[in-house]
C-alpha positions in Angstrom: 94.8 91.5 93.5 97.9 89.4 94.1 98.1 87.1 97.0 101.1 85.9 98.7 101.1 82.7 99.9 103.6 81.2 102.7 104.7 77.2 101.7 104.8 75.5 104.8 103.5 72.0 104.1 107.1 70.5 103.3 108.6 66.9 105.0 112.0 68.7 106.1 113.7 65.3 105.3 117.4 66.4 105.7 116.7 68.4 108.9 115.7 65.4 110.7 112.4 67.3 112.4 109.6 69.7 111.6 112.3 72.5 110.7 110.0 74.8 110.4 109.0 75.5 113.8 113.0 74.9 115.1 114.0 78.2 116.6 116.2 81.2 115.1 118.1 83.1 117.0 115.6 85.7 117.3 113.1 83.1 119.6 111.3 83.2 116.7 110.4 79.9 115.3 111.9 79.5 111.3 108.3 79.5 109.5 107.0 82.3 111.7 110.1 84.8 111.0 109.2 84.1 107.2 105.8 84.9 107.7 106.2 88.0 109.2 108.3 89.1 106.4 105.4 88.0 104.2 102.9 89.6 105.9 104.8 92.5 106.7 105.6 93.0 102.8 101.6 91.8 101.9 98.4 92.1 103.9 96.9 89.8 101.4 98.6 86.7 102.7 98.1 83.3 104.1 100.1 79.6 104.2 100.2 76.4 103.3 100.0 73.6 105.7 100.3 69.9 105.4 97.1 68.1 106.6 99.0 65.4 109.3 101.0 68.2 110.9 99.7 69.3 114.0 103.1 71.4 115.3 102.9 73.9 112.2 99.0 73.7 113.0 99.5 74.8 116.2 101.9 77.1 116.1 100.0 79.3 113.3 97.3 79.3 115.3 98.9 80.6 118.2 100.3 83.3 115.9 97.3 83.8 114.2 98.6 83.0 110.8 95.7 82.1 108.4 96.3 79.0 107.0 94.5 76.3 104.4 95.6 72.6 104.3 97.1 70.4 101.5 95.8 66.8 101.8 98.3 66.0 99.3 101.5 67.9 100.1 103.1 64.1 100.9 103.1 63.9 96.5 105.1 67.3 96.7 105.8 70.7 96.5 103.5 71.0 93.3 100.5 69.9 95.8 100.7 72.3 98.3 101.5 75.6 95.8 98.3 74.1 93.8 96.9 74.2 97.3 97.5 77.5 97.6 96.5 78.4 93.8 93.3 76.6 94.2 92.0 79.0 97.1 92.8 81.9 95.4 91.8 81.5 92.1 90.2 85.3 92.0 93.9 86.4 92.2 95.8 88.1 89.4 98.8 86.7 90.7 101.0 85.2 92.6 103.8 85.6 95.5 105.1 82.4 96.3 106.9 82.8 99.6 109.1 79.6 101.5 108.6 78.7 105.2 112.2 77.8 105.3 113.3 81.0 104.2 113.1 83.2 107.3 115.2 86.5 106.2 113.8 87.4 103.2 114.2 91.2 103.1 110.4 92.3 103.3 111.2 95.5 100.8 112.2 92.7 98.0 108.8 90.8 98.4 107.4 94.1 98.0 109.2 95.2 95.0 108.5 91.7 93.8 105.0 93.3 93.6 105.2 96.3 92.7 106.9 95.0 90.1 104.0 92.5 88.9 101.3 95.4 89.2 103.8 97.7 86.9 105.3 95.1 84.3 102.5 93.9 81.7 104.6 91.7 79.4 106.4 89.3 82.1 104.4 86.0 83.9 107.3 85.5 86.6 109.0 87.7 88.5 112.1 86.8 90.2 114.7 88.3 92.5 118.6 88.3 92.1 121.5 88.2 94.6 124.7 89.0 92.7 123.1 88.1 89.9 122.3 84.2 91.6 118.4 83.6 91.6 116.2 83.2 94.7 112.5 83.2 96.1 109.9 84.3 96.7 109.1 84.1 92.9 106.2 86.0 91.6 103.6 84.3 89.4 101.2 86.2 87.1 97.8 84.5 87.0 98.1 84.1 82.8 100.3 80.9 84.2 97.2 79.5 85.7 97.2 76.2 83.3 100.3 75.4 83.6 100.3 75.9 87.2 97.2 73.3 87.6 99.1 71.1 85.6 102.0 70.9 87.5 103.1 67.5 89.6 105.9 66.4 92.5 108.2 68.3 94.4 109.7 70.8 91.6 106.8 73.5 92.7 106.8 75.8 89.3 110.8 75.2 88.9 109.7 73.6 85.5 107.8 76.5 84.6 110.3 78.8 85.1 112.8 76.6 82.9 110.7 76.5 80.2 109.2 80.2 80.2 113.1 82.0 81.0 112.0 85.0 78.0 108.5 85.4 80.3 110.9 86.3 83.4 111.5 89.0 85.0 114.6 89.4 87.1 114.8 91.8 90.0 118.5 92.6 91.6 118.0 92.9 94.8 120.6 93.9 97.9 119.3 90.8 99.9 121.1 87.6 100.7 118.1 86.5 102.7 116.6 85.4 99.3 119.1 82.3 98.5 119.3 81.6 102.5 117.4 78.8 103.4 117.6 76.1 106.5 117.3 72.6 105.1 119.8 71.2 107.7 120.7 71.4 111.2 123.8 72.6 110.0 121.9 75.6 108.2 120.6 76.6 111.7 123.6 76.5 113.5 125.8 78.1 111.2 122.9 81.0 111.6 122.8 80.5 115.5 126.8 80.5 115.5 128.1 83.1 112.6 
């Protein structure tokens, strides 16, 4: 069974605050808008939470958002997606979805899958915009050593750079996979088109 998995455990550096629960203009905070669209796409779903904060804590427990905890997600993003590898090894794969990533299309995470359950000779699935690549990726679980093996922020970027004839890309009609809000400026511009 493939599991997706929600990264929320990140600093948010450039923001300036914990970006992830700064509000859309929905109401809805950024990292619960992306889960949704997870767990709208994937019942089999939970995130990824840094161990020291108590907003995104909070939050997904208000929401009901299962979550597990990365100790070391201070070393990078390669701690908290090993995080999320590590409690669910039993999984034959991977959705790796971004808590800063709030409109990601949830009929491109599920094609993502669908694709992974129908394509037997690809480890990484990966969608395109206009031919420009985005996230969520998908991970097949024959990457599992290479995933435990990984280190500091690049998450499986290095991965991906190395295995490019084990990927799979996916066009997709979906800007919301290359949109992201790492700055303030990010969320204004989407709270002021």
């Amino acid at each position: 069974m493939i599991t997706g998995i929600l990264l929320a455990a990140g600093m948010g550096r450039r923001f300036g605050s914990q970006k992830l629960v700064a509000q859309l203009p929905s109401g809805l905070p950024v990292a619960v808008a992306a889960w949704r669209n997870l767990k709208s796409a994937h019942k089999n779903s939970f995130a990824v939470v840094r161990h020291d904060d108590r907003a995104i804590m909070s939050l997904f427990k208000e929401e009901n958002i299962p979550f597990v905890i990365s100790e070391d997600a201070h070393l990078g993003m390669s701690q908290s997606l090993l995080t999320g590898i590590q409690n669910s090894l039993q999984s034959s794969g991977w959705v790796i979805a971004l808590g800063d990533m709030p409109f990601v299309d949830p009929q491109t995470i599920k094609k993502i899958i669908s694709d992974m359950e129908g394509i037997a000779n690809k480890s990484i699935f990966r969608p395109t915009f206009h031919e420009q690549s985005g996230n969520p990726v998908g991970l097949s679980s024959d990457l599992l050593n290479e995933l435990m093996a990984l280190e500091g922020d690049e998450g499986a970027r290095e991965i991906i750079k190395r295995e490019r004839s084990r990927i799979h890309h996916i066009p997709v009609n979906d800007d919301g996979i290359i949109k992201d809000i790492d700055t303030q400026k990010d969320l204004l511009a989407v709270n002021n088109p």
